[in-house]
Legacy VTK file of the C-alpha trace (Angstrom):
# vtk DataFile Version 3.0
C-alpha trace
ASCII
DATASET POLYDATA
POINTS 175 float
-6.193 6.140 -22.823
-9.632 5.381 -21.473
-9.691 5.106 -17.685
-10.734 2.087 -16.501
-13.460 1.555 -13.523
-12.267 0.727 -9.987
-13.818 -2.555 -9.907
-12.103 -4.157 -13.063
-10.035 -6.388 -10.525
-10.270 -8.559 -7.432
-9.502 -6.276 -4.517
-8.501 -6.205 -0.720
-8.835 -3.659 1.361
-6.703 -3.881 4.723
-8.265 -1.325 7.767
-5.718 -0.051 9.932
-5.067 2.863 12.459
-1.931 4.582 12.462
-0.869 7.649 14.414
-4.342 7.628 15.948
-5.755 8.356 11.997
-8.001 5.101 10.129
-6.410 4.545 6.947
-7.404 1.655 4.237
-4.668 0.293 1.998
-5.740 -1.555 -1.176
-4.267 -4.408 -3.147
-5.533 -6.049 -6.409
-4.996 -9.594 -7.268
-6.029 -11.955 -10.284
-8.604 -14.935 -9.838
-5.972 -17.439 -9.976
-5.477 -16.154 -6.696
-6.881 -15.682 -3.480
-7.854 -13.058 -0.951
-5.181 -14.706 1.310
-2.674 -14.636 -1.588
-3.287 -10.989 -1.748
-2.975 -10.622 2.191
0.400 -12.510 2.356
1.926 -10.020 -1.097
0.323 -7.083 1.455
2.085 -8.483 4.793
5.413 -9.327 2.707
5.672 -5.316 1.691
4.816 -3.775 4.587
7.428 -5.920 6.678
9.942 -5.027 4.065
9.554 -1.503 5.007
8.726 -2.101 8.923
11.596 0.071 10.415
10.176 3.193 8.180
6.520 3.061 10.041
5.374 4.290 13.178
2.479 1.390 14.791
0.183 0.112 12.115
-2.112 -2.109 13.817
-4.521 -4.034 11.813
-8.350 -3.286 12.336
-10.125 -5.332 9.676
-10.124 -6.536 6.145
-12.625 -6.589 3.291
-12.824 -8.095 -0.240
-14.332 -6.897 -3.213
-14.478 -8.985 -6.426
-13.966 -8.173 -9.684
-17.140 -6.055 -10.968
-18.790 -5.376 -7.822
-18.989 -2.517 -6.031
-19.473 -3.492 -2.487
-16.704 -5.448 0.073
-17.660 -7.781 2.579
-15.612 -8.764 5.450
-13.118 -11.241 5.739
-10.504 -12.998 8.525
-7.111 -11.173 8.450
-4.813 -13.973 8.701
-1.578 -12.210 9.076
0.722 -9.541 11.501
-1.751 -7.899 13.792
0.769 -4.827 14.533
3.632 -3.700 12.074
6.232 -0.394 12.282
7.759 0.593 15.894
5.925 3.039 18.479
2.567 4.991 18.212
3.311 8.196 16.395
1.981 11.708 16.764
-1.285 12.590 14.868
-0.146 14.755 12.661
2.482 11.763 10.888
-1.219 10.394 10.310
-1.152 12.065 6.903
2.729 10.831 5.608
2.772 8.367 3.722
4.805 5.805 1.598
3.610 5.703 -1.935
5.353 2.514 -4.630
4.016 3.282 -8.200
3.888 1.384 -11.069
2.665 1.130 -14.728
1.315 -1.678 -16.486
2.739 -2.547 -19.930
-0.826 -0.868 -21.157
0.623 2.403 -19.428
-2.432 1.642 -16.314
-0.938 3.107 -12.896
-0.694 0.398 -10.307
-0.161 1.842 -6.441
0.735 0.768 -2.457
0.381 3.243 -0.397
0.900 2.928 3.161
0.333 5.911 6.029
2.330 6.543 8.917
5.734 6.969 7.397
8.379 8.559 10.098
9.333 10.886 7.514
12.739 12.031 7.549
12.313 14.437 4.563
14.349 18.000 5.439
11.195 19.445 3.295
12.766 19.195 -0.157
13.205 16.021 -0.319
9.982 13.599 -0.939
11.146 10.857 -2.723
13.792 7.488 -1.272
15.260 5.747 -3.955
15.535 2.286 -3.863
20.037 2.551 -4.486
19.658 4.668 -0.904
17.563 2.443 1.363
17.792 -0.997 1.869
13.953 -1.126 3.095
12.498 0.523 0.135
14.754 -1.569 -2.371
13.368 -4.806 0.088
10.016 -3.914 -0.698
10.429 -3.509 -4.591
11.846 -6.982 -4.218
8.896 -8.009 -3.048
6.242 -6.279 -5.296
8.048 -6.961 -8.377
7.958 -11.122 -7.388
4.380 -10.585 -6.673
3.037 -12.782 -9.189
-1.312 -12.624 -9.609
-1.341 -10.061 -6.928
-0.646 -6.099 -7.020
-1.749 -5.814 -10.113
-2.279 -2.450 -11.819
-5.917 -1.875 -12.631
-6.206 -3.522 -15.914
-4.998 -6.648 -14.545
-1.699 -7.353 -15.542
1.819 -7.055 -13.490
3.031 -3.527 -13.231
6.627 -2.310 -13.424
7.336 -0.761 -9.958
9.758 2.081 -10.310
12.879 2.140 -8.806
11.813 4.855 -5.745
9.075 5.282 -3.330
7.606 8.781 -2.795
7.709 9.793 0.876
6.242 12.655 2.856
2.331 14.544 3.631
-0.385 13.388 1.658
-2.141 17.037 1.307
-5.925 15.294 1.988
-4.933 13.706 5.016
-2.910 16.834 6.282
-5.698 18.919 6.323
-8.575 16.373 7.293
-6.030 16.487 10.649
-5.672 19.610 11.335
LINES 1 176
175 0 1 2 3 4 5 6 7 8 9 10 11 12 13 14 15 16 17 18 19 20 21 22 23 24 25 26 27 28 29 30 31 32 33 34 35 36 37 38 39 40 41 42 43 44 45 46 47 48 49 50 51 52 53 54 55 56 57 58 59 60 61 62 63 64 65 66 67 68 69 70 71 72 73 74 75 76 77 78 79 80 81 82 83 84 85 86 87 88 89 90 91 92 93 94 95 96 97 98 99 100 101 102 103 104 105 106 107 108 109 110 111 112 113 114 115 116 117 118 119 120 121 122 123 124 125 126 127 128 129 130 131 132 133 134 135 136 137 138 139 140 141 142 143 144 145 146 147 148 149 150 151 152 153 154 155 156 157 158 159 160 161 162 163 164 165 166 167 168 169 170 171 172 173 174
């Protein structure tokens, strides 16, 4: 399968700091939607799985629209603040990470840092059947109708598990 480029969809791209570490999260929506449809789908997740964060507060948003390459800034209309206290730096680098395939086989993605992981170290995956949170926020992707979209476009299956745990760039960008 050919890969497809990054810009083959509307996108938003949430700023936030977590842990003291700047992340950006990005969601793609279709254009019978809007930026705001996409920022409500984004809010709706991440509030689903609000008791597995440390503090996410919100520091900006930007849109980019299908086939360009730049993002300009737009109003965040939701949350400010999601998740419970500020974390250490070093939980900077865990994330949550939903994935999805399209019926073309495209990956779709939400990733989210600042996860208070609760991995023993062999463990980096929650299953949806084990956590009420992470089955909450499947509920919510998988209504998701225009918005988190897989690259090509279309309405991913989300499977049934979110991986959990260090994201190996961030971990050592930290250090």
């Amino acid at each position: 399968m050919a890969p497809l480029p990054p810009n083959s969809t509307n996108r938003l791209f949430v700023d936030y700091e977590t842990c003291g570490v700047e992340h950006t999260s990005m969601i793609r929506w279709d254009p019978g939607n809007t930026y705001v449809d996409a920022q409500v789908e984004w809010n709706d997740v991440v509030e689903a799985v609000d008791a597995l964060l440390y503090q996410v507060t919100i520091t900006g948003c930007r849109v980019s629209l299908a086939g360009t390459d730049v993002s300009f800034p737009v109003e965040w209309v939701q949350q400010a603040t999601y998740g419970g206290g500020p974390g250490p730096r070093p939980m900077g680098a865990n994330m949550l990470n939903f994935i999805g395939r399209s019926e073309a086989g495209h990956r779709a993605a939400f990733e989210l840092f600042g996860c208070i992981n609760e991995s023993d170290g062999t463990r980096f995956r929650t299953l949806a059947a084990s956590n009420a949170d992470v089955a909450a926020a499947l509920v919510e992707l998988r209504a998701a109708e225009g918005t988190a979209l897989a690259i090509d476009g279309t309405q991913p299956v989300w499977k049934d598990y979110v991986n959990i745990g260090p994201n190996a760039y961030w971990r050592n960008k930290i250090r």
